[in-house]
C-alpha atoms as a printed R data frame, in Angstrom:
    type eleno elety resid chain resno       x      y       z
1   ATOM     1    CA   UNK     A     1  14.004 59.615  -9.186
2   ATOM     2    CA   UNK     A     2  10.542 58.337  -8.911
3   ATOM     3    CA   UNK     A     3  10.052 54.981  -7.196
4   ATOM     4    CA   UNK     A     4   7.591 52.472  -9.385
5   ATOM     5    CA   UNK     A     5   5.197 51.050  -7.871
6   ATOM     6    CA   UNK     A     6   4.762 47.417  -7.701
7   ATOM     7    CA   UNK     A     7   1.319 46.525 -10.115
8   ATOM     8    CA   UNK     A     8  -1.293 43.713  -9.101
9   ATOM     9    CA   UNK     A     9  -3.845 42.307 -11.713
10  ATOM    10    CA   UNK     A    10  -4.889 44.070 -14.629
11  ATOM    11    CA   UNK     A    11  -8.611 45.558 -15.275
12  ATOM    12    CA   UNK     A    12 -10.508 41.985 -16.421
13  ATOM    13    CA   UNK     A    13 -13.489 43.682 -16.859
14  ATOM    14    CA   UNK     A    14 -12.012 46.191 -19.286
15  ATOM    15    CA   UNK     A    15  -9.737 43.663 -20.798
16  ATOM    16    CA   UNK     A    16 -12.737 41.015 -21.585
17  ATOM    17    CA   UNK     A    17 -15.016 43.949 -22.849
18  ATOM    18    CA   UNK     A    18 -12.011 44.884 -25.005
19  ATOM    19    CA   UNK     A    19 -11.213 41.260 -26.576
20  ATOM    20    CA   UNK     A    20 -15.147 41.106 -27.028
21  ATOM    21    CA   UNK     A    21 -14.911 44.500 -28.814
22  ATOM    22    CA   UNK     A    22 -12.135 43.245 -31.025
23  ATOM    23    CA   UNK     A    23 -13.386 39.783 -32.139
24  ATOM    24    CA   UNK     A    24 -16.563 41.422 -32.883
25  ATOM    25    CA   UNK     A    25 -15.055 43.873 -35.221
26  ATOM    26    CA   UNK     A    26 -12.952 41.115 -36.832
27  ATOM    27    CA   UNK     A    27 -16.168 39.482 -37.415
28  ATOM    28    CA   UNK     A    28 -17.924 42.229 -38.658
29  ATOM    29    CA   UNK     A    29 -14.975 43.066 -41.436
30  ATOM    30    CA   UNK     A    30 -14.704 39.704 -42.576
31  ATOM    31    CA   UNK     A    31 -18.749 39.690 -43.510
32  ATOM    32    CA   UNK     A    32 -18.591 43.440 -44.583
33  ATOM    33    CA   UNK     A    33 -15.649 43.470 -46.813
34  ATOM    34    CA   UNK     A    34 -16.366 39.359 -48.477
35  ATOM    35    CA   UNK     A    35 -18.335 40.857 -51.585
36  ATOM    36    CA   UNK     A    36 -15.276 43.641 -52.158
37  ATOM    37    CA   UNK     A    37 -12.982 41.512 -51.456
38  ATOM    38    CA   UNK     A    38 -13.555 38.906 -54.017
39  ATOM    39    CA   UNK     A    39 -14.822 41.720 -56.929
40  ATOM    40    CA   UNK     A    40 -11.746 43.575 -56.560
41  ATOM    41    CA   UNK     A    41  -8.589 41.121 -55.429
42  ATOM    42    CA   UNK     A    42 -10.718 37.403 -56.366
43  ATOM    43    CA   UNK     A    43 -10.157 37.219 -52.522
44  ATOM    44    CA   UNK     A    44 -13.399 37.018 -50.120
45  ATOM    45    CA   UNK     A    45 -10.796 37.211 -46.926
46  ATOM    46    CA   UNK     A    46  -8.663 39.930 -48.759
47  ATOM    47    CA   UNK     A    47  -9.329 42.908 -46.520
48  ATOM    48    CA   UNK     A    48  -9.739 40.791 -43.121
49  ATOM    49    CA   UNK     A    49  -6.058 39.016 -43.847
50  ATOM    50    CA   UNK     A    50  -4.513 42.626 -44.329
51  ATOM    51    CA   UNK     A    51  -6.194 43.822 -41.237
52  ATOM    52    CA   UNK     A    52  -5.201 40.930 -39.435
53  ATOM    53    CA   UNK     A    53  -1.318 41.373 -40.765
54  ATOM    54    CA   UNK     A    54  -1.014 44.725 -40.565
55  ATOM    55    CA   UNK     A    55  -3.503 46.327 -37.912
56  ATOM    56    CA   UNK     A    56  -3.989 43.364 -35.559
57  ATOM    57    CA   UNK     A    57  -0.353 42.063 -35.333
58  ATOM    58    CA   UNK     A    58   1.237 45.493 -34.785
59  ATOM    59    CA   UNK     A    59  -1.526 46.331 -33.106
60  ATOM    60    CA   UNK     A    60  -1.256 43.473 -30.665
61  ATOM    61    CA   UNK     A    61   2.468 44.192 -30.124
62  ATOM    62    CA   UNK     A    62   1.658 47.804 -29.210
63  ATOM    63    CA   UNK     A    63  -0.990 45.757 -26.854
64  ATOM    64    CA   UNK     A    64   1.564 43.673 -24.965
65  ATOM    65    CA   UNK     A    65   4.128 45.910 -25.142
66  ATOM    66    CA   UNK     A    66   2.476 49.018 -23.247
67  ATOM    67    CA   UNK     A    67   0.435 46.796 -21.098
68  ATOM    68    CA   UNK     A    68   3.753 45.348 -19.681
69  ATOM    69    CA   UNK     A    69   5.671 48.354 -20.411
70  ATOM    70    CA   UNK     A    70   5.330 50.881 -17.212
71  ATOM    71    CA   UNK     A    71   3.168 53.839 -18.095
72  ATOM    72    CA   UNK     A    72   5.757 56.334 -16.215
73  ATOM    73    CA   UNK     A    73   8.369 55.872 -18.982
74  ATOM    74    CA   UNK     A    74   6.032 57.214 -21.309
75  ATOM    75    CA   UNK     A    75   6.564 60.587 -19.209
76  ATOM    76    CA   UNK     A    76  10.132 60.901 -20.492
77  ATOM    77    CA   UNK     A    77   9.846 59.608 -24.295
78  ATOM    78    CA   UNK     A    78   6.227 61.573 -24.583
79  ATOM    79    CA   UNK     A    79   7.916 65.131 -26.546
80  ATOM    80    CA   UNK     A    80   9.984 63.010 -29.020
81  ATOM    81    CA   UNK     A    81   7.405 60.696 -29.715
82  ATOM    82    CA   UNK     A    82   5.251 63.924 -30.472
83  ATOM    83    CA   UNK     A    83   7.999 65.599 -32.365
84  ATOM    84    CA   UNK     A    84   8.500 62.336 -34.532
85  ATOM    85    CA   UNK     A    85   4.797 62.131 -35.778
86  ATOM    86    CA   UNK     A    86   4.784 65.474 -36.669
87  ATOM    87    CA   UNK     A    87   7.312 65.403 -39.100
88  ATOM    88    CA   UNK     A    88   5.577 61.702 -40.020
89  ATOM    89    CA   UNK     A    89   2.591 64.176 -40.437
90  ATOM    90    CA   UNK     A    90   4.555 66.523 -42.808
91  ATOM    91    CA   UNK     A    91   5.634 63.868 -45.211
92  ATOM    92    CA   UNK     A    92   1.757 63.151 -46.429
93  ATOM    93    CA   UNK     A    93   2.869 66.161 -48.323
94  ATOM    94    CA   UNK     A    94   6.089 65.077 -49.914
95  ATOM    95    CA   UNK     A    95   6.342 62.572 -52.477
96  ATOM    96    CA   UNK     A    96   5.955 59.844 -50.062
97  ATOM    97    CA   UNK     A    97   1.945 60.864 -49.617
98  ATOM    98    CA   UNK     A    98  -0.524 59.166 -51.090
99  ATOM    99    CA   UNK     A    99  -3.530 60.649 -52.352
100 ATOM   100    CA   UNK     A   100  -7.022 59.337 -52.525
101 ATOM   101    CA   UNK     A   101  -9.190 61.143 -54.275
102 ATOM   102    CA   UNK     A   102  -8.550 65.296 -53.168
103 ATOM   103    CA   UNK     A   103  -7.639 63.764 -49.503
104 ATOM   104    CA   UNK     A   104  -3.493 63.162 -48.771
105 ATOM   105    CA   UNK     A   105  -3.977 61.667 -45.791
106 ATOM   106    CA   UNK     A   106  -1.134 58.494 -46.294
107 ATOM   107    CA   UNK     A   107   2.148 57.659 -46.815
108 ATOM   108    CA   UNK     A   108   3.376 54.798 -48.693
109 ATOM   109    CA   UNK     A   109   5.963 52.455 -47.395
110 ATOM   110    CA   UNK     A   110   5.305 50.027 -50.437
111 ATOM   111    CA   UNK     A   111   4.609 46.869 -48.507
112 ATOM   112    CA   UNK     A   112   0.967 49.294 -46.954
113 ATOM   113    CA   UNK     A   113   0.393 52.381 -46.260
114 ATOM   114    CA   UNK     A   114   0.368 55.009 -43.298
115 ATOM   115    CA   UNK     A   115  -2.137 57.395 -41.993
116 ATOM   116    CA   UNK     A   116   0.073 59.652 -39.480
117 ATOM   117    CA   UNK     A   117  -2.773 61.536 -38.386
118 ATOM   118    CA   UNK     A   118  -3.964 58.440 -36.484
119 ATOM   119    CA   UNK     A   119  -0.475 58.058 -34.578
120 ATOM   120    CA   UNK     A   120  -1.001 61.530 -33.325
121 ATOM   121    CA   UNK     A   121  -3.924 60.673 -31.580
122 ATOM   122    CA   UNK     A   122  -1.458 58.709 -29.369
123 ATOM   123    CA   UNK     A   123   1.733 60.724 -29.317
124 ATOM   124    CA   UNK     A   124  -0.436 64.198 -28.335
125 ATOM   125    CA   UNK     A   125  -2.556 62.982 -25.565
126 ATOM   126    CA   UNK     A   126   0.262 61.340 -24.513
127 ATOM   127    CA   UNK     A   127   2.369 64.531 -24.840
128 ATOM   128    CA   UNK     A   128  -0.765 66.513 -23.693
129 ATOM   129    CA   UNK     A   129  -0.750 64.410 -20.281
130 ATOM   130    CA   UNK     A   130   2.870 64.413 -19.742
131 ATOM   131    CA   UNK     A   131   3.258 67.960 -19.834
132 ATOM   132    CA   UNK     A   132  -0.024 69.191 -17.735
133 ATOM   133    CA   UNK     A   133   1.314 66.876 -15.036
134 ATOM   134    CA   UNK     A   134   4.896 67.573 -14.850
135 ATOM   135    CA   UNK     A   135   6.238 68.898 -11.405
136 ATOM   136    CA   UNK     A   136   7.427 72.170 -13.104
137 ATOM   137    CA   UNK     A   137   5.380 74.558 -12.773
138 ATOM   138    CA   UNK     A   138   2.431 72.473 -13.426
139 ATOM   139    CA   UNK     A   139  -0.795 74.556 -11.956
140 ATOM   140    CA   UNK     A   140   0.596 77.097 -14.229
141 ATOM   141    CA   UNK     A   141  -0.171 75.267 -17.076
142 ATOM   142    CA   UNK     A   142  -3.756 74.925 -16.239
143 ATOM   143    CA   UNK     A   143  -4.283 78.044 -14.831
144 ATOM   144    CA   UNK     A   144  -2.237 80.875 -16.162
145 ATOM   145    CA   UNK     A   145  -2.880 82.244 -19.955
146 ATOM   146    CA   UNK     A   146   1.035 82.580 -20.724
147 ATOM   147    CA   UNK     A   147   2.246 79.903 -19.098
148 ATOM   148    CA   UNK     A   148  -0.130 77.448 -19.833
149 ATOM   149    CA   UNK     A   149  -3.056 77.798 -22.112
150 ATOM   150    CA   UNK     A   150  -1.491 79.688 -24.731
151 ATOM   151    CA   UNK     A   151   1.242 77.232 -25.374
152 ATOM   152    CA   UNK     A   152  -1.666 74.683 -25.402
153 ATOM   153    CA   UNK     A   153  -3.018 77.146 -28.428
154 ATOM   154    CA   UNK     A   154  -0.104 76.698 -30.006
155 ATOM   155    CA   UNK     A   155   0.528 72.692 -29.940
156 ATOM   156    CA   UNK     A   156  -3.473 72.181 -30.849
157 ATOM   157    CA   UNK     A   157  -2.703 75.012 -33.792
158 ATOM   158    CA   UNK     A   158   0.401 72.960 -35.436
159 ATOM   159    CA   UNK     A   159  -1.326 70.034 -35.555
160 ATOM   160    CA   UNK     A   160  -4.488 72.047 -36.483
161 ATOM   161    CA   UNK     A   161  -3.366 72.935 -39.351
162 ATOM   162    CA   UNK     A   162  -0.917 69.867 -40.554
163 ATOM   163    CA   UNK     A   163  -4.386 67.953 -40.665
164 ATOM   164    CA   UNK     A   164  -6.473 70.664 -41.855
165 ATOM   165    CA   UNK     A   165  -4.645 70.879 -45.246
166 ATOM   166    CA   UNK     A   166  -5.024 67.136 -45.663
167 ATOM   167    CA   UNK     A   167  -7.864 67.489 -45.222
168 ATOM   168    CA   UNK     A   168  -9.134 65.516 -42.504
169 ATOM   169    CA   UNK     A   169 -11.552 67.902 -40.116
170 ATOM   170    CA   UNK     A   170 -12.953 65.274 -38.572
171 ATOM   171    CA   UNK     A   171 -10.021 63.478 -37.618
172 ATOM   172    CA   UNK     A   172  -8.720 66.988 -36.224
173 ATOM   173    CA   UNK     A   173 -11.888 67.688 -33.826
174 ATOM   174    CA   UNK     A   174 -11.705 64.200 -32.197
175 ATOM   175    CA   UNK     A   175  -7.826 64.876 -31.107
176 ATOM   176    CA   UNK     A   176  -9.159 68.247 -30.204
177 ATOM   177    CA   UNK     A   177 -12.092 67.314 -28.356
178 ATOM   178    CA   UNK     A   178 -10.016 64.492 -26.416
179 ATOM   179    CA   UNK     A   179  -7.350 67.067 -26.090
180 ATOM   180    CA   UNK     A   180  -9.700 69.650 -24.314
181 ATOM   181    CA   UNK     A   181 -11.139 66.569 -22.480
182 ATOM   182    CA   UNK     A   182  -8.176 66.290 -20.957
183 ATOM   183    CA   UNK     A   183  -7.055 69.311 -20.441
184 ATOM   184    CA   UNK     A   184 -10.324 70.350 -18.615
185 ATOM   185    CA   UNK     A   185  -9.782 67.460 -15.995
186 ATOM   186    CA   UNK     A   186  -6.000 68.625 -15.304
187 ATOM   187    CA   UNK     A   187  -7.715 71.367 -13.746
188 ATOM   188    CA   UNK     A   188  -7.760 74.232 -16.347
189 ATOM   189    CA   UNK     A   189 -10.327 76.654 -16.054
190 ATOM   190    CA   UNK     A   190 -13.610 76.685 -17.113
191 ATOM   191    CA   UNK     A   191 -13.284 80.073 -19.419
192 ATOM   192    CA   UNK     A   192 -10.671 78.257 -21.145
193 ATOM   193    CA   UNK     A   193 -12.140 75.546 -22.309
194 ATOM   194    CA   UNK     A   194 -15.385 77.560 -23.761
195 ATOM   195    CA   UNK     A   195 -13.035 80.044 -25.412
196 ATOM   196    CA   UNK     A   196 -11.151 77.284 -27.131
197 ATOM   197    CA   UNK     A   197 -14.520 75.611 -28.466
198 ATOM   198    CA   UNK     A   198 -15.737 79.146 -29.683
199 ATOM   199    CA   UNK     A   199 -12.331 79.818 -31.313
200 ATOM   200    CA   UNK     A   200 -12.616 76.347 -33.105
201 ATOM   201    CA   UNK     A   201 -15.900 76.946 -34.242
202 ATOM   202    CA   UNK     A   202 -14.865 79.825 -35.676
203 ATOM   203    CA   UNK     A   203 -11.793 78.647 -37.527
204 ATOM   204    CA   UNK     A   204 -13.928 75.759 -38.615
205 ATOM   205    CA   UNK     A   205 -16.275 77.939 -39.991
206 ATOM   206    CA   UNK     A   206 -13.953 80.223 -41.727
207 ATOM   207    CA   UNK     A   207 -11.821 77.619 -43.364
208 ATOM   208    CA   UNK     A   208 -15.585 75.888 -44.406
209 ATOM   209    CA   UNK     A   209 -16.657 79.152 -46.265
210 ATOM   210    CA   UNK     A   210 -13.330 80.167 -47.857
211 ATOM   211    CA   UNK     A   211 -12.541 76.639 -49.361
212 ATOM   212    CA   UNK     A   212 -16.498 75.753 -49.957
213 ATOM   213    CA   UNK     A   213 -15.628 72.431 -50.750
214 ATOM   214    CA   UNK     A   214 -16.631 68.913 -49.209
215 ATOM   215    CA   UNK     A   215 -16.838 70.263 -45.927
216 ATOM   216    CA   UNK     A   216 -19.317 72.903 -47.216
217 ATOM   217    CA   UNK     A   217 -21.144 70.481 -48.937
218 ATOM   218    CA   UNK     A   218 -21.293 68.431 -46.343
219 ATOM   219    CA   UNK     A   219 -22.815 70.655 -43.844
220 ATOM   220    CA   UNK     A   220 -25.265 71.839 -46.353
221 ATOM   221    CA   UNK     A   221 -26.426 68.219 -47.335
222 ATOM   222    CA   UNK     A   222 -26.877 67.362 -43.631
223 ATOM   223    CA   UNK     A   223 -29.577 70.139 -43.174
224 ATOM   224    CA   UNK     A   224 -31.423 68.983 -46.396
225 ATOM   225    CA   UNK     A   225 -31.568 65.051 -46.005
226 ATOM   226    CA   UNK     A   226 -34.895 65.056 -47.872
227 ATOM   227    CA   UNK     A   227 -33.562 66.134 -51.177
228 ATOM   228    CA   UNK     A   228 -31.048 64.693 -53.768
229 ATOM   229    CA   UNK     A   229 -31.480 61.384 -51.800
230 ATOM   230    CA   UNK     A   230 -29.896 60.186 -55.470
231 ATOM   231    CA   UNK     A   231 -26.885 62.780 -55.480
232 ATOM   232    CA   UNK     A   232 -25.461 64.212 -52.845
233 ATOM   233    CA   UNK     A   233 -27.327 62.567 -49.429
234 ATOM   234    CA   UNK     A   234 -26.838 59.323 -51.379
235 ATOM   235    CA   UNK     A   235 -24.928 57.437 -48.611
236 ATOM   236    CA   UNK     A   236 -27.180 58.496 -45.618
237 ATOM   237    CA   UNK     A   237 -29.933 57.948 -47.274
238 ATOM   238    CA   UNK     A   238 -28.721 53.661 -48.201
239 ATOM   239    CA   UNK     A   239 -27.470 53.881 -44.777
240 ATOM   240    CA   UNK     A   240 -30.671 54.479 -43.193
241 ATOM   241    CA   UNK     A   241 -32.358 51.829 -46.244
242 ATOM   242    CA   UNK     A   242 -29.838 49.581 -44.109
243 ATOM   243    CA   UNK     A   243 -30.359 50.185 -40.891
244 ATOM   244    CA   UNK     A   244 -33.900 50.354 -41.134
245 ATOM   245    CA   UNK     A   245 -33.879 46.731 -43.241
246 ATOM   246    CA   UNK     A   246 -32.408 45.017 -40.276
247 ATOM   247    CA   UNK     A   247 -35.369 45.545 -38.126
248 ATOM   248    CA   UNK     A   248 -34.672 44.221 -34.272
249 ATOM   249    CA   UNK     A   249 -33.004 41.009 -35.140
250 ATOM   250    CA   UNK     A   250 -31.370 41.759 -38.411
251 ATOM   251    CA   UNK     A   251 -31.085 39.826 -42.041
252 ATOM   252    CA   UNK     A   252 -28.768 37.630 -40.787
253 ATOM   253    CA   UNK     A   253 -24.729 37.419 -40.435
254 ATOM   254    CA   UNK     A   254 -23.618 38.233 -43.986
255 ATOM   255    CA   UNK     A   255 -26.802 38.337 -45.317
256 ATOM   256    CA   UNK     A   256 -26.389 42.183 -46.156
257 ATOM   257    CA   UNK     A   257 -27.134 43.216 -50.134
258 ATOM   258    CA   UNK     A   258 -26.021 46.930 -49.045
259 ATOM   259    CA   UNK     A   259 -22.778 46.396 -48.558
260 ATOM   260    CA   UNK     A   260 -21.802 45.318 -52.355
261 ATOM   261    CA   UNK     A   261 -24.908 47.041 -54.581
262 ATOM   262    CA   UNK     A   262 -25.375 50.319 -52.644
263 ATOM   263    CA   UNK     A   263 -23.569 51.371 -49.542
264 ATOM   264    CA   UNK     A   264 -20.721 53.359 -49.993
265 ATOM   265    CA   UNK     A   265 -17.390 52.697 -47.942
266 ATOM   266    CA   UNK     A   266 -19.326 49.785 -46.266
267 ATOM   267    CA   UNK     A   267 -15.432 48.751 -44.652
268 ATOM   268    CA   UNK     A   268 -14.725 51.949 -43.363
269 ATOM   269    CA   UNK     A   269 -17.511 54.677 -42.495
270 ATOM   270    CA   UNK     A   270 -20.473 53.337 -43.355
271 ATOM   271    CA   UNK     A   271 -19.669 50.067 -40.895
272 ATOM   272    CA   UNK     A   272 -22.636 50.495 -38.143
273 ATOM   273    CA   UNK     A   273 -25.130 50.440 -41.213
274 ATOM   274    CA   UNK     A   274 -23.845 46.580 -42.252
275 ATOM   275    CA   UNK     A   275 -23.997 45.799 -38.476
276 ATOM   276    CA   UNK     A   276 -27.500 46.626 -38.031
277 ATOM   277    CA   UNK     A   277 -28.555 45.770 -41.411
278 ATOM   278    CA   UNK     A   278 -27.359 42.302 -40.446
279 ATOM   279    CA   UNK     A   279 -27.419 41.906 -36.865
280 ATOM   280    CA   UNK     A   280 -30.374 44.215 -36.629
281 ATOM   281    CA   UNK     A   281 -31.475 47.009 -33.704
282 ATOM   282    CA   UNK     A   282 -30.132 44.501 -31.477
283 ATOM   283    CA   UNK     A   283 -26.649 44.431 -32.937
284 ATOM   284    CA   UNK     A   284 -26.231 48.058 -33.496
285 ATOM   285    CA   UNK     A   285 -27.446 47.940 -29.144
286 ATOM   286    CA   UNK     A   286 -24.756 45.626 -28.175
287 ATOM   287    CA   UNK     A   287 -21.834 47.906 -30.809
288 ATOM   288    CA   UNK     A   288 -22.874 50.918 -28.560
289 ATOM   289    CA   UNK     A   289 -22.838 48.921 -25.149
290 ATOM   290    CA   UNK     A   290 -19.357 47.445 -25.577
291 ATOM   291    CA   UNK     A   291 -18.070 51.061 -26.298
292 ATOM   292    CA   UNK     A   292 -20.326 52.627 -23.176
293 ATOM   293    CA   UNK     A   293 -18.736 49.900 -21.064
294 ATOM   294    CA   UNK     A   294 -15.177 49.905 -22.287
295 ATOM   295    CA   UNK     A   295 -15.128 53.617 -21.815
296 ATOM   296    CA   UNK     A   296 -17.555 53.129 -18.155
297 ATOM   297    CA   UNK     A   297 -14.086 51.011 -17.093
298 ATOM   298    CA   UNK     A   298 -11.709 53.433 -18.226
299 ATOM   299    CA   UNK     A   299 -12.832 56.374 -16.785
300 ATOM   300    CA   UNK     A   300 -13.477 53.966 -13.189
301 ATOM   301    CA   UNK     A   301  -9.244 53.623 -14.034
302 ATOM   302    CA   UNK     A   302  -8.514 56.611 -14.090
303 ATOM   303    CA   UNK     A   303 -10.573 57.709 -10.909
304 ATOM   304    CA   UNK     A   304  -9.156 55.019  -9.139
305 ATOM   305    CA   UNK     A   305  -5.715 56.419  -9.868
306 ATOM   306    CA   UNK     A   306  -3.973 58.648  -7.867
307 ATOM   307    CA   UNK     A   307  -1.184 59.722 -10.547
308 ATOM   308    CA   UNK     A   308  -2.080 62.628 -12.211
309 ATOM   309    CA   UNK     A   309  -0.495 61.659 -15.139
310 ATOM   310    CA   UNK     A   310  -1.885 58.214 -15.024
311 ATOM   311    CA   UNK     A   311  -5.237 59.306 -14.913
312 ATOM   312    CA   UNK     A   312  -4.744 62.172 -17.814
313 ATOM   313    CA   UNK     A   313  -3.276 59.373 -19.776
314 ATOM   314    CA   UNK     A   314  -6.815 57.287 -19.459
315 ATOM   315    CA   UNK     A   315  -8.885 60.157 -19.370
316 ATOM   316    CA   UNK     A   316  -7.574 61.595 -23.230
317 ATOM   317    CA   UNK     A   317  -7.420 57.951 -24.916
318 ATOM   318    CA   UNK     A   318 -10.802 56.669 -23.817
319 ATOM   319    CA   UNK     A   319 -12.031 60.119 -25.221
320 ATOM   320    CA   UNK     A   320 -10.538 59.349 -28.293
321 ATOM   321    CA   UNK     A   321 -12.195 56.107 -28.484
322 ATOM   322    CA   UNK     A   322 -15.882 57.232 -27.318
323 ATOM   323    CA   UNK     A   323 -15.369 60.123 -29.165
324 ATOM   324    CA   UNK     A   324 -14.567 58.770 -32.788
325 ATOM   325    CA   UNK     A   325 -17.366 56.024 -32.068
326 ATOM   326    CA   UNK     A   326 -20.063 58.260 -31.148
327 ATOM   327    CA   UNK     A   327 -19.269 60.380 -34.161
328 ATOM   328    CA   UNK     A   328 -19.042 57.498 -36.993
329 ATOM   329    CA   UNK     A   329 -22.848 56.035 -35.152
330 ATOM   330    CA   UNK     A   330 -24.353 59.532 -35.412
331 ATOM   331    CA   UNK     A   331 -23.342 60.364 -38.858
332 ATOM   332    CA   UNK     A   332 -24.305 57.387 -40.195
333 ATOM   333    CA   UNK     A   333 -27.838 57.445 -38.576
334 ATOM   334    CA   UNK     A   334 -27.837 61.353 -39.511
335 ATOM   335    CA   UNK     A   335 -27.610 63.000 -36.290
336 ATOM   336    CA   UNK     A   336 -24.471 64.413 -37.299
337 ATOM   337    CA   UNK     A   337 -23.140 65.413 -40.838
338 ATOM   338    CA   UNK     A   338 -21.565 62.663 -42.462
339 ATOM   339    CA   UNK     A   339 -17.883 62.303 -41.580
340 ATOM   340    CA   UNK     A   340 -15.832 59.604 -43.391
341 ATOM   341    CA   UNK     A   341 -14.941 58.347 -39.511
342 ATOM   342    CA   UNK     A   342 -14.078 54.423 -39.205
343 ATOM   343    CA   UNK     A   343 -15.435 52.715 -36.445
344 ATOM   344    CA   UNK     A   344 -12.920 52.228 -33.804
345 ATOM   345    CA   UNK     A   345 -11.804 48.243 -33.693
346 ATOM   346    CA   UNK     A   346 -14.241 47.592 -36.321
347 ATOM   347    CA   UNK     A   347 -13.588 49.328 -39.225
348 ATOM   348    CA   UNK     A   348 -10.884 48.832 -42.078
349 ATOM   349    CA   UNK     A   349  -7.832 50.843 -41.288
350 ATOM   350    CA   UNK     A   350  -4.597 48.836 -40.544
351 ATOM   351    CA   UNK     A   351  -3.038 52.445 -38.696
352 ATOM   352    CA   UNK     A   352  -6.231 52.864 -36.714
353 ATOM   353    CA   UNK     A   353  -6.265 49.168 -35.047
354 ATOM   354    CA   UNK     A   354  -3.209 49.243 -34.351
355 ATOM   355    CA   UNK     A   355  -2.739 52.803 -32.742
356 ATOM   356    CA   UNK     A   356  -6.297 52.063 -30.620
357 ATOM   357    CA   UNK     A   357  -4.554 48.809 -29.157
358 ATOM   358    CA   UNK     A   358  -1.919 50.265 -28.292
359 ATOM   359    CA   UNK     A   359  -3.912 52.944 -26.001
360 ATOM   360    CA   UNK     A   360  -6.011 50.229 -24.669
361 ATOM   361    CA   UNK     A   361  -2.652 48.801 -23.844
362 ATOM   362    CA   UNK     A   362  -1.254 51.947 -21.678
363 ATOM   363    CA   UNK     A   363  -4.758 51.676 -20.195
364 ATOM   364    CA   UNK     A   364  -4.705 47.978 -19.015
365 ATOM   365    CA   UNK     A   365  -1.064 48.603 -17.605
366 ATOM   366    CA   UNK     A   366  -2.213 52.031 -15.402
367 ATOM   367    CA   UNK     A   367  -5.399 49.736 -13.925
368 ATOM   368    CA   UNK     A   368  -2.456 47.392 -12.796
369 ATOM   369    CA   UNK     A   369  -1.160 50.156 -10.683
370 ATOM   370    CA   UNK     A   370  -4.728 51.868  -9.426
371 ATOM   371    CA   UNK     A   371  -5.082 51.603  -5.960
């Protein structure tokens, strides 16, 4: 059996950035979401106290948990926690799903409600890094077709498809990309990872033009942002109304008259457009920085480390994180189609808070044990 090594201190510099991160999103919420709040529920704190309540607090105890927790016993619970999400993932599907518009993407456990697809962010990196570093026949895994990347072809096409019929595409290409992230640094080869994108591509593609619905319309509104600016290109074109209000020092905190009269989902993905409506070029600046230098400490974790699984681990849930947050900025600025993607810690979304605490978590305890 394994000997653990004794940890020191934790990352500061990743754990102040982080509680920086946090309050800042918690502040951005509560001035987003006032206006909503009190039209729908009489309640101008209504969507901050269930964030706080449900996202924070488990959150938080995911947090302490896994940042006390040793990171090596995730190795042995890594398959069952994968196995358990997936059939969490299935029951969208049963009665138990909740549907939200053409989207079942929740499950309702009457008290709130579940997204599963954001736990499997966590349980298949997790997985992902377990297996690639295992002792058994591990360079197999990242070298060898059989024995390693077409099992990885399978897992990504399970859980390809459980969130493809949700439908949540988006969702599915950051685990992917993260997933391919990490598998790429395990040491698989290069061939691999290009066939994988061009076989994802493709499937995206193919799914796009047989279903033709919001995904197709998506894609086709993206490369027409001039037109139907009332219709269809509606929300990036208020977005960028927003962002372009704000100037470089903003309207002022909660000063924002997008985020009730015009912007859609101004709590969710259209977050980064309140932020530098309000806080201006210079807010949307220091949004980006704290992820850059969040993600600039986890990736100096995970090179410090010399467990393989350790630095997997790091490697797939900072991707995650950069990953969703670069997408959600560039689709609401329109350098990528538009998305529906929160903004990690900032956003609306109790499941989402509390699933990226908890990898920030795993991440503070493996910079305890860096040499």
């Amino acid at each position: 059996m394994r000997r653990l090594k004794v940890g020191h201190a934790p990352d500061y510099a990743f754990l102040f950035g982080l509680f920086i991160l946090v309050s800042f999103g918690l502040l951005m919420l509560s001035s987003a979401s006032s206006d909503l709040g009190k039209i729908k529920f009489n309640d101008t704190y209504y969507y901050l106290k269930h964030q706080l309540y449900f996202g924070f607090s488990l959150g938080l105890a995911g947090f302490l948990l896994l940042s006390f927790f040793h990171y090596r016993h995730l190795m042995k619970v890594a398959l069952p926690l994968l196995l358990v999400s997936i059939f969490v993932l299935v029951l969208v599907f049963t009665p138990l799903g909740l549907k939200h518009g053409s989207a079942a993407r929740w499950i309702d456990l009457g008290f709130t409600s579940l997204q599963p697809a954001e736990i499997v962010k966590f349980t298949f990196i997790a997985y992902l890094a377990a297996w690639l570093s295992s002792t058994i026949a591990s360079r197999r895994r990242q070298t060898d077709f059989l024995g390693g990347y077409l099992p990885f072809l399978v897992m990504s096409g399970v859980i390809g498809i459980l969130i493809v019929l949700q439908p949540s595409t988006t969702t599915l290409a950051i685990i992917m990309g993260a997933a391919l992230i990490t598998y790429f640094i395990s040491g698989a080869k290069l061939r691999y990872v290009f066939l994988t994108i061009l076989l994802g591509i493709f499937c995206l593609a193919l799914v796009i033009l047989v279903t033709r619905d919001y995904r197709f319309e998506r894609l086709t509104t993206f490369f027409s942002k001039n037109v139907e600016t009332q219709g269809r290109n509606y929300q990036l074109n208020q977005s960028l109304i927003a962002i372009s209000s704000g100037g470089v020092w903003g309207v002022g905190f909660g000063q924002s008259t997008s985020k009730f009269r015009y912007l859609p989902e101004p709590i969710g993905d259209s977050m980064l457009a309140v932020i530098a409506e309000e806080l201006g070029f210079l807010g949307a600046m220091l949004t980006l920085f704290l992820f850059v230098f969040i993600t600039y400490r986890a990736f100096v974790i995970a090179k410090n480390s010399r467990d393989q699984f350790a630095k997997l681990l790091v490697v797939g849930f900072s991707s995650v994180i950069v990953l969703q947050a670069f997408i959600h900025m560039g689709a609401i600025s329109g350098l990528v189609p538009l998305t529906g993607v929160p903004l990690p810690f900032i956003s609306y979304g109790g499941t989402s808070l509390m699933v990226f605490l908890t990898m920030a978590g795993v991440i503070v305890n493996i910079s305890k044990y860096t040499d």
